[in-house]
ROVO-211323 format. One record per residue: residue in three letters; chain; x, y, z of N, C-alpha, C in turn. Coordinates in Angstrom, 2 decimals, decimal comma. Atoms other than C-alpha are relative to their C-alpha. Example, Ala and Ser with C-alpha at 12.3 -4.5 7.8 and 13.67 -1.06 7.14 Angstrom:
{"ALA" "A" {0,89 -1,19 0,00} {12,30 -4,50 7,80} {0,90 1,20 0,00}}
{"SER" "A" {-0,82 -1,19 -0,06} {13,67 -1,06 7,14} {-0,77 1,09 0,73}}
END
This chain:
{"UNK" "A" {-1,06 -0,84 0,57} {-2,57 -6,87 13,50} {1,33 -0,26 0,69}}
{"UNK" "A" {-0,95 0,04 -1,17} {-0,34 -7,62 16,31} {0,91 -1,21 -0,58}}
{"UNK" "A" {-0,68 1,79 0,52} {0,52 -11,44 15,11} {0,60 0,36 -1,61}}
{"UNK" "A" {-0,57 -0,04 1,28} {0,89 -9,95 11,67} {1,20 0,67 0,21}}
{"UNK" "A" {-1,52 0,07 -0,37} {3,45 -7,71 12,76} {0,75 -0,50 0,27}}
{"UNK" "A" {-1,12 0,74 -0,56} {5,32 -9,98 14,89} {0,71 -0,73 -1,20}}
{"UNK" "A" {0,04 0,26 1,23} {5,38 -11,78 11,87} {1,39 0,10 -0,86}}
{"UNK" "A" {-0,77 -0,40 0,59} {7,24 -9,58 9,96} {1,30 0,84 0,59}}
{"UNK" "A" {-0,79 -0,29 -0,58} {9,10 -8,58 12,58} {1,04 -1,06 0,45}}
{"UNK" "A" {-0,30 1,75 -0,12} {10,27 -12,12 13,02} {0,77 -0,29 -1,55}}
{"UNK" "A" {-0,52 0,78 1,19} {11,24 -12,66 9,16} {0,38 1,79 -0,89}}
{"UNK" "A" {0,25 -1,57 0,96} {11,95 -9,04 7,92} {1,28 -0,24 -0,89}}
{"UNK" "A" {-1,61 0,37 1,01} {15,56 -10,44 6,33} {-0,78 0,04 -0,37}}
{"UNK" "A" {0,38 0,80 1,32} {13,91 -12,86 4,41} {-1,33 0,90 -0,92}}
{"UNK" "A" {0,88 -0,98 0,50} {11,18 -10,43 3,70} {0,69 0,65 -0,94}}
{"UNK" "A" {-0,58 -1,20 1,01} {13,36 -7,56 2,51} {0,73 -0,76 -1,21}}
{"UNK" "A" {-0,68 0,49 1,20} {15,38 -9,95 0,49} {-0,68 -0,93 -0,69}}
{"UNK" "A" {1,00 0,48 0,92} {12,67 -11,51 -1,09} {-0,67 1,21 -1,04}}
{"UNK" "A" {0,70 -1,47 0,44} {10,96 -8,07 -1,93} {0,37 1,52 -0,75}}
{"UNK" "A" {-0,60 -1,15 0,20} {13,57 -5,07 -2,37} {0,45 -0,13 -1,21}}
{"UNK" "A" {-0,53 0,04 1,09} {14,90 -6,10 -5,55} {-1,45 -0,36 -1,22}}
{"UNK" "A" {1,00 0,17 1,07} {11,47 -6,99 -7,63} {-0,49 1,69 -0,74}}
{"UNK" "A" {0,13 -1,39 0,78} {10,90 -4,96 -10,19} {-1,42 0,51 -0,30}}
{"UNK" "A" {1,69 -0,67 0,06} {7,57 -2,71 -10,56} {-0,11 1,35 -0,70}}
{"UNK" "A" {0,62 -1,35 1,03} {7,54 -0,08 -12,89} {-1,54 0,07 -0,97}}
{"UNK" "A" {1,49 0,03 0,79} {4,33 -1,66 -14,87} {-0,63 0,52 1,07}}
{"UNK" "A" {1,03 -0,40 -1,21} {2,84 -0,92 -11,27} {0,14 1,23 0,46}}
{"UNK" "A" {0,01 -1,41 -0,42} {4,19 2,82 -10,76} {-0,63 0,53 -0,98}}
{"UNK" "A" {0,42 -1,27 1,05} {3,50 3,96 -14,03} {-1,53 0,22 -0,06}}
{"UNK" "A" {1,37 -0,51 0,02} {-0,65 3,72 -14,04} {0,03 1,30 1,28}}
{"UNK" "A" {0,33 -0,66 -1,21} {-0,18 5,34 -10,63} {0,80 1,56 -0,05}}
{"UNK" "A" {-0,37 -1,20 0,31} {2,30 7,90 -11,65} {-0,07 1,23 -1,18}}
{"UNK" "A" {0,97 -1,09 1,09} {0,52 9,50 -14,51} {-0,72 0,66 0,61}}
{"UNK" "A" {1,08 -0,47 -0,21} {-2,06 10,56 -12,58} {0,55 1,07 1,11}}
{"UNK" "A" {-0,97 -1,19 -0,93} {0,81 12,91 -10,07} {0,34 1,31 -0,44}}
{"UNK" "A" {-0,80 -0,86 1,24} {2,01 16,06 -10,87} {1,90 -0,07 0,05}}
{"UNK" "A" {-1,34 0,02 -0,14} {5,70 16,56 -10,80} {-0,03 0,77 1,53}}
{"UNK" "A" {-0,39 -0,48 -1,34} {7,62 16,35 -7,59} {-1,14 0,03 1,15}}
{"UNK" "A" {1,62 0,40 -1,51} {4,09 15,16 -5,58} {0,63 -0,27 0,87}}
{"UNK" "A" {-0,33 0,53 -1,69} {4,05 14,29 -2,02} {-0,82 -1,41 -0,09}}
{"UNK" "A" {0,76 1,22 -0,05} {3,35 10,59 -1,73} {0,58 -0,29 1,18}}
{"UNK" "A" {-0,61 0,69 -1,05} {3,16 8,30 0,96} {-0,64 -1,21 -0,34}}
{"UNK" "A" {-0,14 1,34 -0,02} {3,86 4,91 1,15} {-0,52 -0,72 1,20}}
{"UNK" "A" {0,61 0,45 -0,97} {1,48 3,15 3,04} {-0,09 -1,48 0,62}}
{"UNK" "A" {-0,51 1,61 -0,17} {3,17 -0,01 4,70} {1,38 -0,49 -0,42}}
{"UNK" "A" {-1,09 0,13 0,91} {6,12 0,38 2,93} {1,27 -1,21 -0,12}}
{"UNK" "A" {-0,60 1,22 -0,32} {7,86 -2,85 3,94} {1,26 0,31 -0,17}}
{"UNK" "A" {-1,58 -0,07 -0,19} {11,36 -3,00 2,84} {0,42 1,47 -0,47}}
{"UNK" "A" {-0,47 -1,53 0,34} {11,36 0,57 1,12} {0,21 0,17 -1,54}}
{"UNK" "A" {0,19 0,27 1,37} {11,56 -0,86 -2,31} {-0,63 1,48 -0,96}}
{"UNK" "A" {0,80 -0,93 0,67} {9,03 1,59 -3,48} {-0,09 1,47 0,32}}
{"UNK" "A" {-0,81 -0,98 -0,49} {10,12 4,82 -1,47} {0,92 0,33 -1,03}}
{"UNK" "A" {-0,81 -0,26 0,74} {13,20 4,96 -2,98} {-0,14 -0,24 -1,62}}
{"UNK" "A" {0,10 0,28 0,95} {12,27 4,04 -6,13} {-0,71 1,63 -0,55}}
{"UNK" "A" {0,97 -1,82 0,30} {9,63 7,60 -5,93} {1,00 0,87 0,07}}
{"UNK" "A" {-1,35 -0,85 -0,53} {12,78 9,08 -4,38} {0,57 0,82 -1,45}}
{"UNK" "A" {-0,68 -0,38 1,16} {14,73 9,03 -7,16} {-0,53 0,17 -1,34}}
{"UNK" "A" {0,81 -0,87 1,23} {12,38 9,75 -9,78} {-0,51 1,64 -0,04}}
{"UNK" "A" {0,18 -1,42 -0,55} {12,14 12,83 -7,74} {-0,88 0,75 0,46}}
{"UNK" "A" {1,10 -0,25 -0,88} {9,08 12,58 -5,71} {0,35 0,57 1,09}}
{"UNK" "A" {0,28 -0,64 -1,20} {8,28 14,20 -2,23} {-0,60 -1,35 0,96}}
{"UNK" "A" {0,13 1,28 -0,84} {8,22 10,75 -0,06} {-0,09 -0,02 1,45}}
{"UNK" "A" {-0,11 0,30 -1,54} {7,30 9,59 3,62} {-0,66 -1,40 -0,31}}
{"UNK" "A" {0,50 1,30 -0,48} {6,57 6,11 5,00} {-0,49 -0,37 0,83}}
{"UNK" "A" {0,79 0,79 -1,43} {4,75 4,10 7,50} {0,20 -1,51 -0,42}}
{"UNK" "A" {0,10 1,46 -0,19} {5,04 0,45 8,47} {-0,36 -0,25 1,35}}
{"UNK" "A" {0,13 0,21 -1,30} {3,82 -1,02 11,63} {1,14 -1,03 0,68}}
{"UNK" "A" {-0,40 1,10 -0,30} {6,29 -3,43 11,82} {1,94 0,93 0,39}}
{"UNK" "A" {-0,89 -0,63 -0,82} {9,64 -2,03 14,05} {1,43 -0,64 -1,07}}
{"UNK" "A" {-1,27 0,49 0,68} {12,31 -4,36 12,00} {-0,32 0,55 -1,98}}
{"UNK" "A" {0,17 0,03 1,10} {10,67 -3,56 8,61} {0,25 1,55 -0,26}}
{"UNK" "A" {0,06 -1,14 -0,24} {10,90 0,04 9,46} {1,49 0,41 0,21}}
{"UNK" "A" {-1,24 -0,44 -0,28} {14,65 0,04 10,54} {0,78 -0,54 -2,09}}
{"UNK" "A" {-0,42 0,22 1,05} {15,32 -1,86 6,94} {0,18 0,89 -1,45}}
{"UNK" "A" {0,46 -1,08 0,95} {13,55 0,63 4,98} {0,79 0,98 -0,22}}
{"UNK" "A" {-1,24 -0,97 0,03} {15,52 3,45 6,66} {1,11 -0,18 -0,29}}
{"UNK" "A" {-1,10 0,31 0,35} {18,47 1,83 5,76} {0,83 -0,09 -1,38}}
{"UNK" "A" {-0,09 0,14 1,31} {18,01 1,18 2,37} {-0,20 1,40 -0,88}}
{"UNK" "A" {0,08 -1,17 0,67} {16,68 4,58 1,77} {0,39 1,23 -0,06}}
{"UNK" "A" {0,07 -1,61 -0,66} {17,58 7,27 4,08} {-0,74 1,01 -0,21}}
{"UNK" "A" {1,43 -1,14 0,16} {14,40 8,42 4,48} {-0,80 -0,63 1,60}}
{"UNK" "A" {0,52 0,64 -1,11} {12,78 8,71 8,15} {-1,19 -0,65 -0,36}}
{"UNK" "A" {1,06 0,33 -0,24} {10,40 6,22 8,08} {-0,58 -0,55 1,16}}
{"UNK" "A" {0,67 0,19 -1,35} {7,55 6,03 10,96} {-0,45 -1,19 0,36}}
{"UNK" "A" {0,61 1,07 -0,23} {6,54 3,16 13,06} {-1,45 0,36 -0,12}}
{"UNK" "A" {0,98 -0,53 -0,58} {2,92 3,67 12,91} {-1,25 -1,18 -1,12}}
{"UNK" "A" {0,69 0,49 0,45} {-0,22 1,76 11,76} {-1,22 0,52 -1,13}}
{"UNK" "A" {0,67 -0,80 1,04} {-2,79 2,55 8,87} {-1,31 0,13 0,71}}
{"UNK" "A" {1,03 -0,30 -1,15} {-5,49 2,46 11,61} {0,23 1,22 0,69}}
{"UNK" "A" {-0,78 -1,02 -0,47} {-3,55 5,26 12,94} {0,47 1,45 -0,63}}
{"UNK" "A" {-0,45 -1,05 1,12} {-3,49 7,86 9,82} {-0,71 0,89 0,27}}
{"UNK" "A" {0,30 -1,30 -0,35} {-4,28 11,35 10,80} {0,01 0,87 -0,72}}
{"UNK" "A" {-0,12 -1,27 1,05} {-3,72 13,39 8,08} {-0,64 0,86 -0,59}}
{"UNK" "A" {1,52 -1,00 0,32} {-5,75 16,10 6,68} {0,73 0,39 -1,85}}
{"UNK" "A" {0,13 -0,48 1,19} {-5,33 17,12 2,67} {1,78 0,22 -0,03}}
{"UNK" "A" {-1,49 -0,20 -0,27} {-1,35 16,32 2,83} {0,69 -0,71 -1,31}}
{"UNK" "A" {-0,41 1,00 1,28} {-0,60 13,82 -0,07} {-0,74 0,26 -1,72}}
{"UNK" "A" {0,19 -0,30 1,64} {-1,01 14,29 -3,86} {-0,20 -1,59 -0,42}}
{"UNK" "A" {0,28 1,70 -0,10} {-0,79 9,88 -3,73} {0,35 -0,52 0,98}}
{"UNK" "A" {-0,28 0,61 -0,61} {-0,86 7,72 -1,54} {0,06 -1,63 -0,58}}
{"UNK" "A" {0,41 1,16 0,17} {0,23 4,33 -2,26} {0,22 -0,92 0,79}}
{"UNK" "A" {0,18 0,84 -0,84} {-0,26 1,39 -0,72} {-0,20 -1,73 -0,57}}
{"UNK" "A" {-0,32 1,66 0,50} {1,22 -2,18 -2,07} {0,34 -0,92 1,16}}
{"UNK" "A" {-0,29 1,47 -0,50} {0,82 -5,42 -0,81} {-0,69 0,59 1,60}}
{"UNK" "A" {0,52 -0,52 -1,28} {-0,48 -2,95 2,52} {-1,37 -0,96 1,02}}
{"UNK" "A" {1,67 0,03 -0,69} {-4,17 -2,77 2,98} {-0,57 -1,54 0,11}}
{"UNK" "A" {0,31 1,23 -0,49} {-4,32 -7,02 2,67} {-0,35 -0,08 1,07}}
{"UNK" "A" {-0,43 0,17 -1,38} {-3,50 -6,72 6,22} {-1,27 0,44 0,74}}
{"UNK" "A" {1,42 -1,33 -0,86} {-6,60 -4,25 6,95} {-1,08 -1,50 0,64}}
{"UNK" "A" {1,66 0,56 0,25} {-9,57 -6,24 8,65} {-0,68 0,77 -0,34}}
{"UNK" "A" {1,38 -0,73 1,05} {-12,52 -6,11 6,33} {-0,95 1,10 0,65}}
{"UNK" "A" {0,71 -0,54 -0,50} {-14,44 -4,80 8,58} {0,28 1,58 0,51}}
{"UNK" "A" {-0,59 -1,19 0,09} {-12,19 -1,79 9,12} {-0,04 0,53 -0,91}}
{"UNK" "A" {-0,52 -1,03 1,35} {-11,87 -0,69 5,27} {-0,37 0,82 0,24}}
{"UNK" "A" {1,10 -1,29 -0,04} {-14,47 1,42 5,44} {0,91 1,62 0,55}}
{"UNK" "A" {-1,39 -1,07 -0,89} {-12,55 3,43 8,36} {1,44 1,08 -1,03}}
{"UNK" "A" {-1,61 -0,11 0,79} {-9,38 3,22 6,59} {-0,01 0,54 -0,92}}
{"UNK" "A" {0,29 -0,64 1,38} {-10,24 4,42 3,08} {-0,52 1,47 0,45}}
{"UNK" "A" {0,39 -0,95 -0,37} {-11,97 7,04 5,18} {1,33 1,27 0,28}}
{"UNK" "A" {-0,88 -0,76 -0,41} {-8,59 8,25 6,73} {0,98 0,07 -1,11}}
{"UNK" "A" {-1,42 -0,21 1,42} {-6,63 7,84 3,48} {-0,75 1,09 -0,64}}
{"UNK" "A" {0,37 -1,11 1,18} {-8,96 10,00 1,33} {-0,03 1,23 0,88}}
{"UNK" "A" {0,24 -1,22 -0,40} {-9,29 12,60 4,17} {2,02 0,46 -0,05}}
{"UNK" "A" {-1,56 -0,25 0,09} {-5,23 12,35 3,97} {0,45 0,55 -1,45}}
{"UNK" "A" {-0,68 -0,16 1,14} {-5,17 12,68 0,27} {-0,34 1,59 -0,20}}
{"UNK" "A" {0,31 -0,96 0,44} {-5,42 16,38 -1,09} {-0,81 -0,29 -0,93}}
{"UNK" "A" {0,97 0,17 0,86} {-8,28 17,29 -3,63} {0,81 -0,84 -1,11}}
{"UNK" "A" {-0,12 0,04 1,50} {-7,76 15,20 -7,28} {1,39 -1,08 0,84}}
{"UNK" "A" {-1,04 0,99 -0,49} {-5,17 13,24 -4,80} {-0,27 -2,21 -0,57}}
{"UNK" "A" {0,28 1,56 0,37} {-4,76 8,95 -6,11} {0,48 -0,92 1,06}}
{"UNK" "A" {-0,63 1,65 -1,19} {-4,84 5,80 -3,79} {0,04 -0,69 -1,09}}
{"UNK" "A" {-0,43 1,39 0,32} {-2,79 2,77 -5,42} {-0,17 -1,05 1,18}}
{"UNK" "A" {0,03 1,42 -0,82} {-3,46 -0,71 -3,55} {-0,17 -0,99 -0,82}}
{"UNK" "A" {0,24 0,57 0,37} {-3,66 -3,50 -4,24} {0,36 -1,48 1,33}}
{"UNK" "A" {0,12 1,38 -0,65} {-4,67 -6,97 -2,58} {-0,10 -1,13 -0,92}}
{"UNK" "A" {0,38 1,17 0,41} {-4,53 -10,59 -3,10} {-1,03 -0,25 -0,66}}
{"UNK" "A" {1,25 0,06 0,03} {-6,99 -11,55 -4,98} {-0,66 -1,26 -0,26}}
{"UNK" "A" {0,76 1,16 -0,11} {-10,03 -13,59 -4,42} {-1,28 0,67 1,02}}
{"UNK" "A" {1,16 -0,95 -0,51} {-12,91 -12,85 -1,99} {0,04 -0,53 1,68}}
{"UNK" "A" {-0,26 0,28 -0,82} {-11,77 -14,20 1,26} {0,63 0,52 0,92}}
{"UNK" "A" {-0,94 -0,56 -0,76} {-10,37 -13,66 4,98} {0,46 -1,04 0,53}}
{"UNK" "A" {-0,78 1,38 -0,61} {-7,72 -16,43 5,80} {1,08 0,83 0,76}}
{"UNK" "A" {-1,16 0,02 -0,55} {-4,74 -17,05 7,85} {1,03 -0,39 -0,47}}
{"UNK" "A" {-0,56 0,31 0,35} {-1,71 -17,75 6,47} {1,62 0,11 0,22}}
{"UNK" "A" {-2,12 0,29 -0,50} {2,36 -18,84 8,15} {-0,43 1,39 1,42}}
{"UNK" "A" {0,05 -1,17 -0,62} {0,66 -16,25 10,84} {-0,56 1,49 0,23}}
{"UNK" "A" {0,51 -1,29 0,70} {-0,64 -13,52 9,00} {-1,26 0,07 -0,37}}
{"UNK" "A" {1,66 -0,28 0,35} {-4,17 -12,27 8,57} {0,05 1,11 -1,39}}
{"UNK" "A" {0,54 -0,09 1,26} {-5,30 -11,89 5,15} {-1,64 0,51 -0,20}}
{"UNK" "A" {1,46 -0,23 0,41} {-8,10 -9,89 3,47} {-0,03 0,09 -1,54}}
{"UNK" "A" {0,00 0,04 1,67} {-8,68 -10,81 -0,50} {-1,09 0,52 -0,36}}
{"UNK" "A" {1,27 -1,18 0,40} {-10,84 -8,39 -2,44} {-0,09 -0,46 -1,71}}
{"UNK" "A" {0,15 0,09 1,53} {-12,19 -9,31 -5,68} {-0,97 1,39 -0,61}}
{"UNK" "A" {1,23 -0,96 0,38} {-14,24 -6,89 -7,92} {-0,95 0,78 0,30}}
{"UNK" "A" {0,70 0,03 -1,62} {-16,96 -7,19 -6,37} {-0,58 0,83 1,08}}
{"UNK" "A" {-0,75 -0,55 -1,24} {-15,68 -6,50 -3,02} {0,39 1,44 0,03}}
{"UNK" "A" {-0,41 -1,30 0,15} {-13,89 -3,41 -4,16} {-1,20 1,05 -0,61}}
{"UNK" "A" {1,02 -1,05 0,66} {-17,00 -1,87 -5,91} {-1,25 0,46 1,18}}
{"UNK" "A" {0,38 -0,69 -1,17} {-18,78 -2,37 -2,54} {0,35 1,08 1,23}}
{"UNK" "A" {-1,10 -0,67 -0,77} {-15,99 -0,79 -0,93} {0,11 1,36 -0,57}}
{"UNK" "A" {0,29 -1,66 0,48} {-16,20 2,32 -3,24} {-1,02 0,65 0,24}}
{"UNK" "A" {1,69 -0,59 0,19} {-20,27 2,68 -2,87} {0,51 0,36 1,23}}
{"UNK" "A" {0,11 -0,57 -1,47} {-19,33 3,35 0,73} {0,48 0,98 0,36}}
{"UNK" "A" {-1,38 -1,01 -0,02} {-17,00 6,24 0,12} {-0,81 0,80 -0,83}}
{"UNK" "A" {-0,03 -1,16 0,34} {-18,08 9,69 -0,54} {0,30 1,22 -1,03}}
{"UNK" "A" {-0,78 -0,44 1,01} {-16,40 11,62 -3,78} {1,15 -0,70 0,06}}
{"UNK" "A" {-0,93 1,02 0,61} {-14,04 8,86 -4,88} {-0,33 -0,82 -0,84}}
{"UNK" "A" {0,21 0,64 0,73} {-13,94 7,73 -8,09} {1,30 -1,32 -0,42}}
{"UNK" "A" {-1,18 0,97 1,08} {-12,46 4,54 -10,15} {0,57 0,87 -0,97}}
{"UNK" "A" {-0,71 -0,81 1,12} {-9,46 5,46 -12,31} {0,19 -1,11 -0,43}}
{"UNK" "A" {-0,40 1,24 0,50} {-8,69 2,04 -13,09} {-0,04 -1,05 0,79}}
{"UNK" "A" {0,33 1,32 -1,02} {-8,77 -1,75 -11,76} {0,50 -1,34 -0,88}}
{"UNK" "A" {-0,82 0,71 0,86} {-6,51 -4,46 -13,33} {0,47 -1,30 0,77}}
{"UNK" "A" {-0,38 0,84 -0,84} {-5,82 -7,94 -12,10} {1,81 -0,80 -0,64}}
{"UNK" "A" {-1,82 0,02 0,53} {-1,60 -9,01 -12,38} {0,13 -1,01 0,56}}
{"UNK" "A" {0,06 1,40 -0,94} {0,06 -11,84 -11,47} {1,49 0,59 1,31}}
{"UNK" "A" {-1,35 -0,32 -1,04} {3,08 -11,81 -8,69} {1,54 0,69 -0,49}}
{"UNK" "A" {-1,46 -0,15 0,71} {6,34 -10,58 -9,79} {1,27 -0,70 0,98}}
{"UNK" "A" {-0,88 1,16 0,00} {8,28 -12,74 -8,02} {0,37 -0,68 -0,40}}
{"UNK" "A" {-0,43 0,97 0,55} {10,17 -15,42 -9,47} {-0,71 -1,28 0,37}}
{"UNK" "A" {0,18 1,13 -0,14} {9,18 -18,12 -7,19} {-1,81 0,12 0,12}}
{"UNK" "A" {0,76 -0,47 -0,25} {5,50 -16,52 -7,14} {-0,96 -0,62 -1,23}}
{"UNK" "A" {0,73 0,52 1,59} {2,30 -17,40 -9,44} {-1,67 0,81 0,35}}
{"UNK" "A" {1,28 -0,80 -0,88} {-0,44 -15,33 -7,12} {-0,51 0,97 -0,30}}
{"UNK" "A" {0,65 -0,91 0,61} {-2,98 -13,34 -8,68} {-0,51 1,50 0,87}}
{"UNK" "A" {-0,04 -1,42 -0,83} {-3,33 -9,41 -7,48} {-0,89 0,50 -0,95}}
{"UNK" "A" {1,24 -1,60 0,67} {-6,43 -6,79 -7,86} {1,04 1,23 0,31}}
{"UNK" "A" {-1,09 -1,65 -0,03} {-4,59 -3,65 -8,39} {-1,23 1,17 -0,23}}
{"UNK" "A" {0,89 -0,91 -0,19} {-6,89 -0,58 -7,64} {0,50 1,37 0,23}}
{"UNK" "A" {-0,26 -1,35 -0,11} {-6,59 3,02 -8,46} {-1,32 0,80 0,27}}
{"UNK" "A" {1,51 -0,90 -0,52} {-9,39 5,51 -6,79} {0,77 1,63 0,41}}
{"UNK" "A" {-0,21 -1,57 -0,19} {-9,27 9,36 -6,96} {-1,54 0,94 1,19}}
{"UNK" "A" {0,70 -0,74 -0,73} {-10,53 11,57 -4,51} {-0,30 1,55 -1,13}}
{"UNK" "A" {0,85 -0,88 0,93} {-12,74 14,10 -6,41} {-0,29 1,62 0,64}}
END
């Protein structure tokens, strides 16, 4: 986790200005049907802030996390919204969020952690609360310019639900990148806590 931060602590320009301007409304709207008005979401990883502000001003109830110290000062900058240094290994929350989402995030998770992690997100979400994520997809754990990668296909994610407690599928959709210079296929995963 450490190397991945540095990482992005190391390239967070080129990051944010690769990232802050792509557009994602096909990717809020499955996730924001399922909110009520004015929810409390949190953005889990939130990188440049892109998606913060974007809830912001639709007139959500927003907080952030990133582990990464430069990606975290960008965010606040762009949004004016405190966001925390803090890791998703590190989520404490008890029945606080109505959604939590979490783009381009949980890649980062080792596999071997989900379990954990999904654990501390759904005990974070309130009842009937929705996790958005979504990972790379494929079924692999590589390295890549630095960065540790976890790709989840189908699969993967359906083993990853049997292990979880009252959480159902709301949906599961594979997309391609929205980047311009991009062509990289994404599992997009919605799961409700029940």
């Amino acid at each position: 986790m450490n190397q991945t931060s540095n990482y992005y602590n190391q390239h967070a320009q080129a990051f944010f200005e690769n990232t802050y301007q792509v557009e994602m409304e096909s990717l809020y709207a499955p996730f924001l049907r399922y909110l009520p008005e004015q929810a409390s979401i949190l953005d889990l990883g939130c990188g440049s802030g892109r998606d913060i502000l974007a809830f912001k001003k639709k007139g959500y109830q927003v907080e952030a996390i990133d582990y990464s110290a430069e990606l975290v000062k960008k965010a606040r900058e762009l949004t004016n919204i405190e966001v925390c240094q803090q890791s998703f290994y590190d989520l404490a929350e008890n029945n606080k969020y109505d959604g939590i989402w979490a783009c381009a995030s949980l890649l980062h998770c080792d596999r071997d952690r989900l379990p954990e992690v999904m654990g501390r997100i759904f005990k974070a979400l309130k009842p009937n609360g929705v996790l958005y994520m979504s990972f790379k997809y494929g079924n692999t754990d590589r390295e890549k310019d630095g960065r540790q990668f976890t790709d989840l296909d189908e699969q993967q994610a359906q083993a990853l639900l049997d292990q979880l407690d009252g959480v159902e599928l709301l949906q599961q959709w594979v997309s391609v990148d929205k980047r311009p210079d991009r062509n990289e296929e994404w599992l997009n995963i919605l799961w409700k806590k029940q």
